[in-house]
N, C-alpha and C positions, 0 to 999 in steps of 0.2 A: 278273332284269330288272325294275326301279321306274320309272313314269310317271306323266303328271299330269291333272288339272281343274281347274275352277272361274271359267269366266271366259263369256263370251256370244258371242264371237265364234265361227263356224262356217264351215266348208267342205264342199264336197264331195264332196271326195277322199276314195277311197276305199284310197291304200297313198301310205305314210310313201317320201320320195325315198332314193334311195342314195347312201353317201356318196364325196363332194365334193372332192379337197384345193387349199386355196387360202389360202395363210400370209396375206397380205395382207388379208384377214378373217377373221382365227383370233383364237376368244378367248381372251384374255389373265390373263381368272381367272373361277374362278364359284367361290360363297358362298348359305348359307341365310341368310334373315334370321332373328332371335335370335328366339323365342319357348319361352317357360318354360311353355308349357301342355305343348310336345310335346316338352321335354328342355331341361336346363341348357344351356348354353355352346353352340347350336345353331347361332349364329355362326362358333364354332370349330374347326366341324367342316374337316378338309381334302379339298378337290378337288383329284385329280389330274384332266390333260390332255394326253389321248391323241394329238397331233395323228398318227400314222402311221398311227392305227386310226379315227379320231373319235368317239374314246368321252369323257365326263365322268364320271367318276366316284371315289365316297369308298373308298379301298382300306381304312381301318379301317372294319369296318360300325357302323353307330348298333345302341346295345341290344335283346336279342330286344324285340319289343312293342311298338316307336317307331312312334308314328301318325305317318304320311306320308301321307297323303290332303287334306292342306291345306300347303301348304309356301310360302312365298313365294321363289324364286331372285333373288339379286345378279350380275348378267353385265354384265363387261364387255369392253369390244371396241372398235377401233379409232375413230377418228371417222366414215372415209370411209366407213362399215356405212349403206345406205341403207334395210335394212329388216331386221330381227331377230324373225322368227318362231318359235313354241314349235308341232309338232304333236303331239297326244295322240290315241292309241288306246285306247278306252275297252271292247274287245270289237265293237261295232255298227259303228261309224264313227269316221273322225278329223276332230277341230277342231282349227281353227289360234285361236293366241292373239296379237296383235302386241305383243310384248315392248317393242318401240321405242316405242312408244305409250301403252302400260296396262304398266309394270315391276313394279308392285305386285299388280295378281293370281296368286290364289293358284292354285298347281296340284298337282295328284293323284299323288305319283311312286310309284303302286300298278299304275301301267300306261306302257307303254313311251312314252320320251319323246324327238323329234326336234327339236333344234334348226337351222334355218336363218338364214345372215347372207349377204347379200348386197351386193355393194359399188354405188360410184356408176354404174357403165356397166350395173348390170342384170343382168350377163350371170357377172361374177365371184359364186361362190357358197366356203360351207364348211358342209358338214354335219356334226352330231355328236349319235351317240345317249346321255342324259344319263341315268346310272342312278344310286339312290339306294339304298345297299344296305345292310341290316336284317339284323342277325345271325337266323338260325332257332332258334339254342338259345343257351344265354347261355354267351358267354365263359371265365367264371371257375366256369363245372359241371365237374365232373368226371362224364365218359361211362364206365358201368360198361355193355355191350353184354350184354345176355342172352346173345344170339347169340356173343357173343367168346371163348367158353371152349373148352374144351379137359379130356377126361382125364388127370392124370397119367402121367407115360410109362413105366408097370408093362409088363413081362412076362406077368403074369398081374391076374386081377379081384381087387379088392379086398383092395390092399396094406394092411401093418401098419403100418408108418412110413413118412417122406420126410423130408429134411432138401436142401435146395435153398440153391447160393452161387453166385455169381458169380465167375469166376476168369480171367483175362487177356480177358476179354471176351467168356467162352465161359460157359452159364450149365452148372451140373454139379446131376443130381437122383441123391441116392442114396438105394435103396428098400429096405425091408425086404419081401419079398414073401409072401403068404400058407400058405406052403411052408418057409420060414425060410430060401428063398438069397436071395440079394443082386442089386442090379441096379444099374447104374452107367449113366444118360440126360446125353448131353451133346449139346449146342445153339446155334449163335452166331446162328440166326434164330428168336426167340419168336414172331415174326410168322406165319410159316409153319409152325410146329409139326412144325419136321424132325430128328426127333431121332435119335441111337445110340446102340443100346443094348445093351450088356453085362452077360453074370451071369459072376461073379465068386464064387469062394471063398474068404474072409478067414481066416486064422491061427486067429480066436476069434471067439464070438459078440458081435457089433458096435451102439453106443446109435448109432444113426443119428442120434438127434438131435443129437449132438454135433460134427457130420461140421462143418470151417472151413475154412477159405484163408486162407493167407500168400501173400506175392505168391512166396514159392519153393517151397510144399510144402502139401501138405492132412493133415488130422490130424484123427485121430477116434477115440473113447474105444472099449473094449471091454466087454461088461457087468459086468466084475467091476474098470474103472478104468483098466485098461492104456493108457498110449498108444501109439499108433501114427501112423507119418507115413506118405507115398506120395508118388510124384514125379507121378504118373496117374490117382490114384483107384480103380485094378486092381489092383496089387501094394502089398501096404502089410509094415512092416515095425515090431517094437518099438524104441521109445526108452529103454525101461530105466526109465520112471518112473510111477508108479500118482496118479492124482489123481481128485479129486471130482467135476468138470464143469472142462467147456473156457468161456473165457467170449471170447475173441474174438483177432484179429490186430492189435497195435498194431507198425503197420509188418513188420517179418520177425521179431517172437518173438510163438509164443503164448503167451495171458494164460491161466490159470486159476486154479483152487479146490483149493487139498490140504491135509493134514492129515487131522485127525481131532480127533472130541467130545472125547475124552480128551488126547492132547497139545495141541491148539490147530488150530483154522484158520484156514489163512493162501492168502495171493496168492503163485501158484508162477510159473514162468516157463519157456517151451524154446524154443528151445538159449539156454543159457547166455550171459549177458550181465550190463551194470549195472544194468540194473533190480533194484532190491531187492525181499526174500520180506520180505512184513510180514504182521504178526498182518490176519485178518479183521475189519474192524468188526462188530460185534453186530446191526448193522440192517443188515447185507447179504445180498440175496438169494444161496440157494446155486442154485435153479434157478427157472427159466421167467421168465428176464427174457426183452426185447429182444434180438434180434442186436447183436451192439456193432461200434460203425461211429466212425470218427475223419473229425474233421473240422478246420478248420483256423480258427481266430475271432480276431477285433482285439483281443481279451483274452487271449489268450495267446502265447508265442516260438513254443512247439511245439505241434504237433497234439493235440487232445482229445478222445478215446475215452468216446461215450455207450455207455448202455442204460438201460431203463428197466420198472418192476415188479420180479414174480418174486416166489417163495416163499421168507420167511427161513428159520433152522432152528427156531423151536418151530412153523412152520406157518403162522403168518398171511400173508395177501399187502402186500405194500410197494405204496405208491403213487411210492415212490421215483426220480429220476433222477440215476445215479451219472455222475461224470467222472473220467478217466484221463490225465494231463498228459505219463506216462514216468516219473513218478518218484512220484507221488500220488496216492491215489483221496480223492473228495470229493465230496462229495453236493452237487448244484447246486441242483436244483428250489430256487422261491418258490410256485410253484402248481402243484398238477399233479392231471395224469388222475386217475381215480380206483385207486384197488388193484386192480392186473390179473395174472395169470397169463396169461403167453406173448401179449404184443401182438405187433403188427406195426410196427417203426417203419421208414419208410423217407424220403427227402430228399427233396427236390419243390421245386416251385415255386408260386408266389401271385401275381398278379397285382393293384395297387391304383391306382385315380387318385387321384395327388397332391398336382394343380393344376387349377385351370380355364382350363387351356389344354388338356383333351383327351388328356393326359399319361398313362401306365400305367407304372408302375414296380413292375419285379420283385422279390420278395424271396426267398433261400432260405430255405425252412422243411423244419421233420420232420411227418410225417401220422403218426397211428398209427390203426391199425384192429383190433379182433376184441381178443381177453384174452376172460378168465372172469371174472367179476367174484367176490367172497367166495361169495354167494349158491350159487355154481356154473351162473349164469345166464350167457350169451354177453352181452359187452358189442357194440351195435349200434352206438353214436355215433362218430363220427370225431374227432381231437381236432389241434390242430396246436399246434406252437411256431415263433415266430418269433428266439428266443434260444437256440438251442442247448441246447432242455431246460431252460432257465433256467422258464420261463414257459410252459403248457401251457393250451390254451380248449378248448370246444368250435368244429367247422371253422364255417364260413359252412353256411348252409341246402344249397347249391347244388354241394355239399362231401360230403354225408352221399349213404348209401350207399343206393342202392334197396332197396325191401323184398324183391327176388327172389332175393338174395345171403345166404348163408349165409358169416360171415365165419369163426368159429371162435374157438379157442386155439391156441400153436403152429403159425400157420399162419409162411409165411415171405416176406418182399416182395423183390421185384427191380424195380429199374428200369435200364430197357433201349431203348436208341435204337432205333429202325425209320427206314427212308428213307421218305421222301414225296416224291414231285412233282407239277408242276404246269404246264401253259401258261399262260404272261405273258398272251398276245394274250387267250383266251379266258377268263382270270378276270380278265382287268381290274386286274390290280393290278401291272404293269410301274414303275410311281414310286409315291411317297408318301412325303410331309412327311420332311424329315430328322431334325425336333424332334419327331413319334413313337414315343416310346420303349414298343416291345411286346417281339415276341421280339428282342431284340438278341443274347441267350446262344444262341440257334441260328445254326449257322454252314451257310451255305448256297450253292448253287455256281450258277452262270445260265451256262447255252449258248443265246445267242440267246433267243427268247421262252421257252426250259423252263428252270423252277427245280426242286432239289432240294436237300432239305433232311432231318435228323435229328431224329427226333420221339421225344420220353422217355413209354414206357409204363410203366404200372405194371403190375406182373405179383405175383400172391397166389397162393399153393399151396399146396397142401392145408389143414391147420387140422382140430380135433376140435369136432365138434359137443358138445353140452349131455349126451350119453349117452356119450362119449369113443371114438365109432367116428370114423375119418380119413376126411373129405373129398376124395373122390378123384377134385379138380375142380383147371384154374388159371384165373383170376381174369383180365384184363385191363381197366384202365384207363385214362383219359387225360382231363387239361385239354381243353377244348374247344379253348380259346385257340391251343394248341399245334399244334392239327390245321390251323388255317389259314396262308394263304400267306403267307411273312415280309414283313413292311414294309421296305423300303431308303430 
């Protein structure tokens, strides 16, 4: 709740009137005037108007740190308005200011602010309390919550491995536990950290890190190469075919690594399809890339399968980002991250203004966090692309990860909706500008004043620290932008 000062006029009163409704002298728009001391396009900003509630107010908030303790308001309002007061509560006492008279005084919207209009008989009134709302934390941060974390979802303390996918919207943690059985965690609420969990004895001693989805089956290597699929993640069975590493699902066949130094290594494939087995490129990594994710771009007919790093075969690490068309691998990067073992890459969102009209247009990008850098030091910095791996930066400031987070290598990212809601009446944000473009990509439902909406977290798990013991933490994150109430 934002309110105002700065003008001479005074009262005695001591409590702000209740409000009033009276269409007949309802205003018909209110506006800041422009000033570039206290933010660009200040003009711009849009006021909604509550008349069922008599509230004024800006459902996008102005940036964390916007000084509003001088603000000048534009209200306008019928003609037959015979007197248009401003009262402020400043903590002590409330002054009135007569808007009708003095428009250009300026006022405080750091403290609650009533406006009254009154018609010609005197007696007609409309009240409306005008709030000026200032984001707390900026927008375009990404909230990593101390508090947000969670244990891995082991059986016992201090598992050996985790390898963590996402699979019909269910997320699946499978663990190697400190005993050498297996454990099988599955979840469709990260929010709530309600998970099941099963141990499970597999055929052969199992690389967890290898563990993938297809959208029909899950497949996972065995230590000595064996594949193996599963309809469940519980019962798994062989495929009859021995390979290097699993490198990911382009649509329903997995992709991998087989061969050998001595015959050649090449791109294998299962179950059997047209995808061609080609020799390996020379600068391809055979392990600790990126998870590999397909995604669909206005450069290509068909979907294109990233990852990004990993250690080639004489050892060194690639700073590499490979793409997968169905039929071609191709090295995409122009710039990129620096040479990483086992990042984290996962899809996201970014938010930019466009125009000076107060405009935020979304873009999808990839984030990557955590890798080992050559040193064998944890890289810290965050790194984004907005071209599909084409192009790799370091994120915005407000993008980089707190210092309290231990991000790792091999750790693994999910992003995963959670519901939020919210009441209309009581957050104020029931309209707003329809040329507001914020979250448009969240799809949200209103019954009456309550809205709910789907909010994309980021979720991190596990990852090996700088002495290659597993972190056996998960990680949640999130846009700020996201957490608030959608604009319509």
């Amino acid at each position: 709740m934002l309110g105002g000062v700065a003008s001479c006029n005074k009262d005695s009163d001591n409590s702000i009137t209740e409000y009033e409704t009276a269409i007949s002298v309802a205003v018909t728009n209110f506006t800041l005037t422009a000033d570039k001391k206290v933010m660009d396009n200040l003009d711009k900003v849009f006021f909604s108007i509550d008349l069922a509630h008599g509230v004024i107010f800006n459902a996008d908030s102005l940036p964390v740190g916007t000084k509003v303790s001088r603000l000048i308001p534009v209200i306008t309002y019928p003609s037959d308005v015979s007197a248009a007061e401003l009262k402020v509560d400043d903590g002590t006492e409330v002054k009135t200011f007569d808007y009708k008279s003095s428009p250009t005084d300026s006022i405080d919207f750091t403290r609650p602010v009533q406006l009254t209009l009154t018609g010609l008989d005197g007696v007609t009134k409309s009240v409306y309390t005008i709030k000026v709302n200032v984001h707390t934390n900026d927008p375009d941060s990404v909230i990593w919550d101390r508090m947000a974390n969670t244990m891995l979802p082991s059986r016992l303390d201090n598992p050996v491995s985790q390898k963590t996918v996402k699979w019909h919207d269910t997320v699946f943690t499978m663990i190697e536990e400190n005993d050498g059985s297996y454990t099988l965690a599955t979840t469709d609420d990260l929010m709530t950290a309600r998970w099941n969990t099963t141990q499970f004895t597999p055929p052969e001693e199992m690389r967890v890190s290898t563990f993938t989805a297809t959208p029909s089956a899950l497949y996972m290597l065995s230590k000595d190469g064996e594949l193996f699929s599963s309809p469940d993640g519980i019962e798994w069975q062989s495929v009859g075919e021995t390979w290097l590493n699993i490198i990911g699902a382009y649509g329903d066949v997995l992709l991998g690594i087989g061969g050998d130094a001595v015959k050649g290594l090449r791109h294998v494939h299962y179950p059997a399809s047209d995808l061609p087995e080609t020799a390996l490129e020379n600068d391809f990594p055979l392990t600790g890339y990126s998870a590999f994710a397909t995604v669909n771009s206005d450069w290509s007919e068909r979907p294109v399968g990233l990852m990004t790093g990993g250690r080639m075969a004489d050892g060194t690490l690639t700073a590499a980002t490979w793409g997968f068309d169905g039929n071609t691998w191709t090295r995409l990067d122009v710039s990129s991250p620096p040479a990483l073992d086992g990042p984290v890459v996962v899809p996201y969102y970014i938010y930019r203004q466009t125009s000076t009209a107060w405009i935020q247009t979304e873009f999808n990008v990839w984030l990557l966090f955590g890798g080992r850098l050559s040193d064998g030091s944890i890289n810290r910095s965050v790194y984004v692309s907005y071209t599909n791996g084409v192009n790799w930066s370091k994120a915005p400031a407000l993008m980089q990860m707190p210092e309290f987070m231990q991000p790792g290598y091999n750790a693994d990212g999910v992003v995963m909706n959670s519901p939020r809601e919210a009441n209309l009446a009581e957050a104020w944000t029931s309209r707003a500008n329809p040329s507001l473009r914020g979250q448009m990509r969240i799809v949200y439902d209103i019954d009456g004043y309550q809205i709910n909406w789907e909010c994309p977290y980021i979720y991190l798990f596990g990852g090996y620290d700088s002495t290659d013991k597993l972190n056996d933490i998960i990680w949640r994150g999130v846009l700020a932008r996201l957490t608030y109430t959608p604009l319509m």
